[in-house]
VOZA-322520 format. One record per atom (N, C-alpha, C, O, CB): residue number from 1; residue in one letter; atom name; y, x, z. Coordinates in steps of 0.05 Angstrom, whole numbers, plus 5000, padded with zeros to 4 digits. Glycine has a CB too. Layout:
! residues N
+------+-------+------+------+------+------+
| roti | ketor | lopa |    v |    u |    w |
+------+-------+------+------+------+------+
|  NUM |     A |   CA |    Y |    X |    Z |
...
+------+-------+------+------+------+------+
END
This chain:
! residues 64
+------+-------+------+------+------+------+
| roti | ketor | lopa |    v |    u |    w |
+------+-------+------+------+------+------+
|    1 |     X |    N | 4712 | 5354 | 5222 |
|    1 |     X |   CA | 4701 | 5341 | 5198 |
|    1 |     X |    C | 4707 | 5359 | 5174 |
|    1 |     X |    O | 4729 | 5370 | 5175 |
|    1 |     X |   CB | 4713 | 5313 | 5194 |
|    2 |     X |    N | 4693 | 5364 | 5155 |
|    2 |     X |   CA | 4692 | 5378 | 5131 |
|    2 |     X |    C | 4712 | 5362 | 5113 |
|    2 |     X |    O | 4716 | 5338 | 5108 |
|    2 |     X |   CB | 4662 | 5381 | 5120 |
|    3 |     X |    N | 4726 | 5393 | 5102 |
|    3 |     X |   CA | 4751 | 5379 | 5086 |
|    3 |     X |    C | 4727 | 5356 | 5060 |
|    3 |     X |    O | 4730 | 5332 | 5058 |
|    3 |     X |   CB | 4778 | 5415 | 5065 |
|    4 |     X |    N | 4711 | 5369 | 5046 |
|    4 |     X |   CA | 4708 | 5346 | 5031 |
|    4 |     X |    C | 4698 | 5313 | 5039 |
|    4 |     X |    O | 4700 | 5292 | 5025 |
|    4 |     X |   CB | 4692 | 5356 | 5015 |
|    5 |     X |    N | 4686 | 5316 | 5063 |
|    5 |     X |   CA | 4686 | 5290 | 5081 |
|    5 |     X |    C | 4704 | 5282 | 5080 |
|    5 |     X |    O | 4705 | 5262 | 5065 |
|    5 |     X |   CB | 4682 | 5289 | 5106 |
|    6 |     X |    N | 4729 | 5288 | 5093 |
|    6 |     X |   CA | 4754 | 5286 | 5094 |
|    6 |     X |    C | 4763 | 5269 | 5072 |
|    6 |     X |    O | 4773 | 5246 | 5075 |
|    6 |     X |   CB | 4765 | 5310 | 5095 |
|    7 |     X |    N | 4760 | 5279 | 5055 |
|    7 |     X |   CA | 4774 | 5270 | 5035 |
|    7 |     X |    C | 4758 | 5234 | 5018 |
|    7 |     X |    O | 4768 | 5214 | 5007 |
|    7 |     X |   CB | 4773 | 5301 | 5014 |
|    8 |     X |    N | 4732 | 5243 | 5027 |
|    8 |     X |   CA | 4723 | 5227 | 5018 |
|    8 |     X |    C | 4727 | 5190 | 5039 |
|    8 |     X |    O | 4731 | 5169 | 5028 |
|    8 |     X |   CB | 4697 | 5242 | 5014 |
|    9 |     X |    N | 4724 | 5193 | 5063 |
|    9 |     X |   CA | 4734 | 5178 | 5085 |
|    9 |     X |    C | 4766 | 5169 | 5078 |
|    9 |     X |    O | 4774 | 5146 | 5074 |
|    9 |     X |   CB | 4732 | 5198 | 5113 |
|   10 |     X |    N | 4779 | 5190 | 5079 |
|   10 |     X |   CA | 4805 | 5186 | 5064 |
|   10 |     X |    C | 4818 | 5169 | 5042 |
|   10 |     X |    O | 4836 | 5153 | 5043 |
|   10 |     X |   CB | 4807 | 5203 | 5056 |
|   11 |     X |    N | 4797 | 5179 | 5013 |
|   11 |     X |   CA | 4804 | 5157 | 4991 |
|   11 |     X |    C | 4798 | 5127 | 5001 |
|   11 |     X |    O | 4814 | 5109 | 5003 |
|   11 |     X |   CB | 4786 | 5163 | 4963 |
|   12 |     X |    N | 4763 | 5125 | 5008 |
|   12 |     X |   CA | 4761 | 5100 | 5019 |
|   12 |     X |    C | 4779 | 5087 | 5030 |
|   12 |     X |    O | 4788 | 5066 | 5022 |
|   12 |     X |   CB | 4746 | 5099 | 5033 |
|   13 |     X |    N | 4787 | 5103 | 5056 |
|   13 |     X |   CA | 4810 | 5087 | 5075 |
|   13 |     X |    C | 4835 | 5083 | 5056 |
|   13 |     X |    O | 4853 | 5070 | 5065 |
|   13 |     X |   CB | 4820 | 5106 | 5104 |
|   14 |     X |    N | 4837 | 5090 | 5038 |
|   14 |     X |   CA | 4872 | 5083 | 5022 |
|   14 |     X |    C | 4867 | 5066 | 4996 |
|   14 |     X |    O | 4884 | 5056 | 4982 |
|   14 |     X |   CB | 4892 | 5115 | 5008 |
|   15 |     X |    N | 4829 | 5065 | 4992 |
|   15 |     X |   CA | 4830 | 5043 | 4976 |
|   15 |     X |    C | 4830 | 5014 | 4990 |
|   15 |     X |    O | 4834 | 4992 | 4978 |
|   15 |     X |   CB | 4808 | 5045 | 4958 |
|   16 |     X |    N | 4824 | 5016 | 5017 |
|   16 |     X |   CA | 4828 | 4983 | 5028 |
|   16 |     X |    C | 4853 | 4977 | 5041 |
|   16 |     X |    O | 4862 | 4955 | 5048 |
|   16 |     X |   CB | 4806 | 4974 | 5050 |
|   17 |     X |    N | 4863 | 5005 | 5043 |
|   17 |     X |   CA | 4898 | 4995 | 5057 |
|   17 |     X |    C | 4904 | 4988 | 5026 |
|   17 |     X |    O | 4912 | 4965 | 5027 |
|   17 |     X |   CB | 4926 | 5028 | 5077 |
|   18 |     X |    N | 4905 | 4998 | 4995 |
|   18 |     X |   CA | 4915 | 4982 | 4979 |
|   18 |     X |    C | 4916 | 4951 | 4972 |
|   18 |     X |    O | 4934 | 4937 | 4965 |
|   18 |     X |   CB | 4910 | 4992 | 4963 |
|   19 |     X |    N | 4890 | 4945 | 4976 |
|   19 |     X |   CA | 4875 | 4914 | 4964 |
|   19 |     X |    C | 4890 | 4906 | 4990 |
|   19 |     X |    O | 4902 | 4885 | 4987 |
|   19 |     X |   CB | 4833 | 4907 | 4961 |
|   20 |     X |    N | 4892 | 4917 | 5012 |
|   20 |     X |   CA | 4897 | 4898 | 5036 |
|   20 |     X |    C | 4935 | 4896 | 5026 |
|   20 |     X |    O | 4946 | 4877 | 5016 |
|   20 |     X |   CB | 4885 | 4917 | 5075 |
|   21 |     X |    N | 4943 | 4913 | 5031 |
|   21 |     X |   CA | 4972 | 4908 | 5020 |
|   21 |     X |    C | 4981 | 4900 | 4987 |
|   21 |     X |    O | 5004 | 4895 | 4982 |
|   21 |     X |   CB | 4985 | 4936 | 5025 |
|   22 |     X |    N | 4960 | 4898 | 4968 |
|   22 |     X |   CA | 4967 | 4880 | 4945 |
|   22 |     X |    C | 4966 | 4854 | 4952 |
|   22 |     X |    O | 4983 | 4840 | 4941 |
|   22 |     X |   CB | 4950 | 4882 | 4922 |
|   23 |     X |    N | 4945 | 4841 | 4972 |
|   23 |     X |   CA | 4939 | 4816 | 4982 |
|   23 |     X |    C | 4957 | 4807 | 4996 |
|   23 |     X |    O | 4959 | 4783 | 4994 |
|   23 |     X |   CB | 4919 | 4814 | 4994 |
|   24 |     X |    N | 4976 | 4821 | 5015 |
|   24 |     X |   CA | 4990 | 4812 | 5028 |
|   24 |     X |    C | 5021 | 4805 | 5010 |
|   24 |     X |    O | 5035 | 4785 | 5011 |
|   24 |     X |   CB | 4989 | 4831 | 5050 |
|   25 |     X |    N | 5022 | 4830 | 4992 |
|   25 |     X |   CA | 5048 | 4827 | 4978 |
|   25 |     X |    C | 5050 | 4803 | 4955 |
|   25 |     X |    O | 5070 | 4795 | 4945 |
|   25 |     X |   CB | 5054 | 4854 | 4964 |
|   26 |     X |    N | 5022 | 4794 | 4950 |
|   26 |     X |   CA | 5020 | 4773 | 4938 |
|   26 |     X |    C | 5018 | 4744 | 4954 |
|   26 |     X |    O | 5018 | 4721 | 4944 |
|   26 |     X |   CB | 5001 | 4778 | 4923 |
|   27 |     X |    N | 5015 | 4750 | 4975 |
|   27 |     X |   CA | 5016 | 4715 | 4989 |
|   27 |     X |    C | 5035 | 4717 | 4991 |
|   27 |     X |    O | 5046 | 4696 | 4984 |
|   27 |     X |   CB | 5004 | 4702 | 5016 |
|   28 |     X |    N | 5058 | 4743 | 5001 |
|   28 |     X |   CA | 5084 | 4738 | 5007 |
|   28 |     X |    C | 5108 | 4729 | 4973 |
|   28 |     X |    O | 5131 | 4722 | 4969 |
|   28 |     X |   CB | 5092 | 4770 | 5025 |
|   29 |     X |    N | 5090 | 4735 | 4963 |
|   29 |     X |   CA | 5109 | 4732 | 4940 |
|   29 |     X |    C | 5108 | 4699 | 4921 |
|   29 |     X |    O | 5124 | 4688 | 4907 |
|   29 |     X |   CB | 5101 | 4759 | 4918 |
|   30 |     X |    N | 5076 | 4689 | 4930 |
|   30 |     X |   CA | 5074 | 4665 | 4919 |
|   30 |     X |    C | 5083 | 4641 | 4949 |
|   30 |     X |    O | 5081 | 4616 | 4949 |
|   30 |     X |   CB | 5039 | 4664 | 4906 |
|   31 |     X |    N | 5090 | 4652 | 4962 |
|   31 |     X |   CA | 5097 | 4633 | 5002 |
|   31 |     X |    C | 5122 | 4627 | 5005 |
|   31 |     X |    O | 5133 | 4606 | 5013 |
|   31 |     X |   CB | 5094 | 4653 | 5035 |
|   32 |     X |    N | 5136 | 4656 | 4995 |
|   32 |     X |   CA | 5157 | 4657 | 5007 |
|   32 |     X |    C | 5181 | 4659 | 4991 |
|   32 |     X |    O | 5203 | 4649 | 4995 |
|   32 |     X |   CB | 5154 | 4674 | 5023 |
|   33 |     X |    N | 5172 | 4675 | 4968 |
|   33 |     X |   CA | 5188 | 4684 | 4955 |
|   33 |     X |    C | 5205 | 4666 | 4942 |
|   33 |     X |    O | 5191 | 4659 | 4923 |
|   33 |     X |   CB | 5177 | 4698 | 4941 |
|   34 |     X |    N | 5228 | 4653 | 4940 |
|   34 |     X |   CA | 5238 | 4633 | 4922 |
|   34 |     X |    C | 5245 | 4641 | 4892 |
|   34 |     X |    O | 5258 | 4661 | 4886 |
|   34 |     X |   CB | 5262 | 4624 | 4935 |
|   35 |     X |    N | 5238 | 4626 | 4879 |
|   35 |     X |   CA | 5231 | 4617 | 4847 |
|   35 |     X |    C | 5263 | 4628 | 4834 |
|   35 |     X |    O | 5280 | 4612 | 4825 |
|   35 |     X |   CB | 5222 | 4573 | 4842 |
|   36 |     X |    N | 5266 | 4656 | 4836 |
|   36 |     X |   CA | 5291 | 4666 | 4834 |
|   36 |     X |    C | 5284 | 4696 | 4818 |
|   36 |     X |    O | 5269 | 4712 | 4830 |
|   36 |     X |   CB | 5307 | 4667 | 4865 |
|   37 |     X |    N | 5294 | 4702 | 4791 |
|   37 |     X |   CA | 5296 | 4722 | 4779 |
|   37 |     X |    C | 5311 | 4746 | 4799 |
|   37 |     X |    O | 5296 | 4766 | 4799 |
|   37 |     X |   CB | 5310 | 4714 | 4754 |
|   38 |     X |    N | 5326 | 4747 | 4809 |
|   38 |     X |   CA | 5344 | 4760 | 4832 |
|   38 |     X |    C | 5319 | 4769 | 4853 |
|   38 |     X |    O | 5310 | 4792 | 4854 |
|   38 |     X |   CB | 5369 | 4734 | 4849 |
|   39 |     X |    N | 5310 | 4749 | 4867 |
|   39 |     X |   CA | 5293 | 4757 | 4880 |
|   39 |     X |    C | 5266 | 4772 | 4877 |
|   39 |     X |    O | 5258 | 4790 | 4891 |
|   39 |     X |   CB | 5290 | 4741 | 4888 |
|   40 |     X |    N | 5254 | 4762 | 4854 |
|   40 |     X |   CA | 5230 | 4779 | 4844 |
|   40 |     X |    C | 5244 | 4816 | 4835 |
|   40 |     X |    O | 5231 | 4835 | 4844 |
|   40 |     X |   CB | 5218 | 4759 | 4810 |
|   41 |     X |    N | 5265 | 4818 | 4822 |
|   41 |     X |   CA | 5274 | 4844 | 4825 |
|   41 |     X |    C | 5279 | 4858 | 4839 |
|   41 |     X |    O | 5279 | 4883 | 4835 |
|   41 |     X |   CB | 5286 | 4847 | 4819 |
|   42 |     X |    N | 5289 | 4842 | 4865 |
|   42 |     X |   CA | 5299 | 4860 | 4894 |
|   42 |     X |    C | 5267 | 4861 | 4906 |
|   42 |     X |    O | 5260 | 4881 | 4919 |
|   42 |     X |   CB | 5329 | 4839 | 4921 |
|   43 |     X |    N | 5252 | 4844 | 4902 |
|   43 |     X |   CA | 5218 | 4837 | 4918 |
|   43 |     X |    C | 5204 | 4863 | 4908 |
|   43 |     X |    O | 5201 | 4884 | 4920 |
|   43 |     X |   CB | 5197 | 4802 | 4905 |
|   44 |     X |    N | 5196 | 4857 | 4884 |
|   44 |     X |   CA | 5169 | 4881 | 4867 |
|   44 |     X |    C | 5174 | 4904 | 4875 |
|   44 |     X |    O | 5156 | 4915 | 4887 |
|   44 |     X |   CB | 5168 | 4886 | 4832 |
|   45 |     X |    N | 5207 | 4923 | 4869 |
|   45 |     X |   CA | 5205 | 4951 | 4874 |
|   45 |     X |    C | 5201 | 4956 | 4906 |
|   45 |     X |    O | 5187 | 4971 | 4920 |
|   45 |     X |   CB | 5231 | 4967 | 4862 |
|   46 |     X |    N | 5222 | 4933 | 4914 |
|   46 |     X |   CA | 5210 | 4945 | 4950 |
|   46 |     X |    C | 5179 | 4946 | 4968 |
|   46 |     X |    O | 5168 | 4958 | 4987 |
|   46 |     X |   CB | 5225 | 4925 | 4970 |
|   47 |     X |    N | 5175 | 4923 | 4947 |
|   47 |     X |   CA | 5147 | 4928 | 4954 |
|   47 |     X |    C | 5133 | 4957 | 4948 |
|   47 |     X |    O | 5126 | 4974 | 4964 |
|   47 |     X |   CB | 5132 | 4906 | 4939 |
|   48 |     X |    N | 5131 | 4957 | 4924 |
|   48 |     X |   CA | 5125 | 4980 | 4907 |
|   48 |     X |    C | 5129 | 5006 | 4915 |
|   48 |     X |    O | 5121 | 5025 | 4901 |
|   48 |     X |   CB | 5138 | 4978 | 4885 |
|   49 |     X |    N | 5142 | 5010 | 4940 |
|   49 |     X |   CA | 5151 | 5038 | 4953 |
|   49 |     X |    C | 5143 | 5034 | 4983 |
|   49 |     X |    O | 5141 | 5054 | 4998 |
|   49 |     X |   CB | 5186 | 5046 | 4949 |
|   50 |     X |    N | 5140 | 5010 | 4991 |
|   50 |     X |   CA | 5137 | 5005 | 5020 |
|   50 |     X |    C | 5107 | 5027 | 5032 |
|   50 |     X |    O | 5102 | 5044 | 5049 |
|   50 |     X |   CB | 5131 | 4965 | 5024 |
|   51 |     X |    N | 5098 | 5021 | 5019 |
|   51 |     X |   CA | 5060 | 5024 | 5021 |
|   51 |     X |    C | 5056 | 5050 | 5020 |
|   51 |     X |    O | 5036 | 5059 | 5030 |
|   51 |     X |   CB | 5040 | 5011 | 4994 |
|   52 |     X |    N | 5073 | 5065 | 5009 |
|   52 |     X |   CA | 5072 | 5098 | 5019 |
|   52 |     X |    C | 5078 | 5103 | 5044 |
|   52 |     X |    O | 5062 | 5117 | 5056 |
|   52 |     X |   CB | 5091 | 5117 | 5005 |
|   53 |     X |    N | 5097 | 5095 | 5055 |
|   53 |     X |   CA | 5098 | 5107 | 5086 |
|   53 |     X |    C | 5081 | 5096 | 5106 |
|   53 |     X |    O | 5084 | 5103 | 5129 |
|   53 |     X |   CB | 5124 | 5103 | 5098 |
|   54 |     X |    N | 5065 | 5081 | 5099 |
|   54 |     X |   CA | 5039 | 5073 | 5123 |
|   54 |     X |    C | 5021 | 5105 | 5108 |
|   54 |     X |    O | 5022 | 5128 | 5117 |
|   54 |     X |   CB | 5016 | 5027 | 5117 |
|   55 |     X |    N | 5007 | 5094 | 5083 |
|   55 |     X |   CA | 4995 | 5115 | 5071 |
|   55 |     X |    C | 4994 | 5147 | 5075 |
|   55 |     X |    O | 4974 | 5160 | 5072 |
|   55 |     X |   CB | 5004 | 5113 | 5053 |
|   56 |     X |    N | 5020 | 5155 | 5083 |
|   56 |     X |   CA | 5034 | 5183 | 5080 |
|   56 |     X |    C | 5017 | 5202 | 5101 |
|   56 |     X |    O | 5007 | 5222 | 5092 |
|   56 |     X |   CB | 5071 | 5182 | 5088 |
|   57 |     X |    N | 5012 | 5196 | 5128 |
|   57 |     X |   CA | 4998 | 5209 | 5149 |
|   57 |     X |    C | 4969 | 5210 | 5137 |
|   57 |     X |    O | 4963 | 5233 | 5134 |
|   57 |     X |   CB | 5001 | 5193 | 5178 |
|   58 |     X |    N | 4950 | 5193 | 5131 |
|   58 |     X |   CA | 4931 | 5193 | 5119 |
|   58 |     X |    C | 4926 | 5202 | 5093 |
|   58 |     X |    O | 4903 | 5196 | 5086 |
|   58 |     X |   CB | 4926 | 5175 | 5121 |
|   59 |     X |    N | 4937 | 5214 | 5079 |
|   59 |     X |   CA | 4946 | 5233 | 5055 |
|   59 |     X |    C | 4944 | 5259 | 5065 |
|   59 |     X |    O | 4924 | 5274 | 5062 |
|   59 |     X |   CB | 4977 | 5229 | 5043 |
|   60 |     X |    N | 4967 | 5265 | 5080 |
|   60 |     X |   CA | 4967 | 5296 | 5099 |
|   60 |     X |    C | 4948 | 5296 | 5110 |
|   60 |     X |    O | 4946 | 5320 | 5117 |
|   60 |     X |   CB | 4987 | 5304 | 5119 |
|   61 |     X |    N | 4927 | 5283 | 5121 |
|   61 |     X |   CA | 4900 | 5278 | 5142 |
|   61 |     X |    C | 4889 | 5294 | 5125 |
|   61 |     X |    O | 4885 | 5318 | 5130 |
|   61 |     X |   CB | 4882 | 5247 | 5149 |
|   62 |     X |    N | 4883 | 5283 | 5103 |
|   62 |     X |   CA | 4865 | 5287 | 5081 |
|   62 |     X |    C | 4858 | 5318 | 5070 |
|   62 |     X |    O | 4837 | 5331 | 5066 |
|   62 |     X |   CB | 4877 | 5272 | 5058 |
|   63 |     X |    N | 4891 | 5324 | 5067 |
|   63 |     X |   CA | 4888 | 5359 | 5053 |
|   63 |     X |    C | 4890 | 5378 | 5089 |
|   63 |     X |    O | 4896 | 5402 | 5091 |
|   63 |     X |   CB | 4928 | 5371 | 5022 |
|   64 |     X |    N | 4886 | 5363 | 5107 |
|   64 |     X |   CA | 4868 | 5377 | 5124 |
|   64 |     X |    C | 4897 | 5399 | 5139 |
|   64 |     X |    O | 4891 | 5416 | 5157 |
|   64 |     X |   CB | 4838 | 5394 | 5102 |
+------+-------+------+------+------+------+
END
């Protein structure tokens, strides 16, 4: 496949793993999460870093 294919297949694919993992991090946060300042601080950043390491192989895919 041609690197600019590539790339283009690529962004697509990491714009629906995002929406798909904002969606998830938000049911989990309005489900589960308990109504706790503590918790929303330890919740957001871990979230917030999780989503790169699925991402990370499909990044390196990308620049080929």
């Amino acid at each position: 496949m041609p690197l600019r294919q590539r790339k283009l297949v690529g962004s697509l694919l990491l714009l629906v793993w995002m929406l798909l993992y904002t969606a998830i991090c938000v049911q989990i946060a309005v489900s589960w999460l308990p109504d706790s300042h503590l918790a929303r601080l330890i919740f957001y950043p871990v979230a917030g870093i999780l989503w790169v390491f699925p991402a990370r192989p499909l990044v390196f895919w990308m620049r080929g």
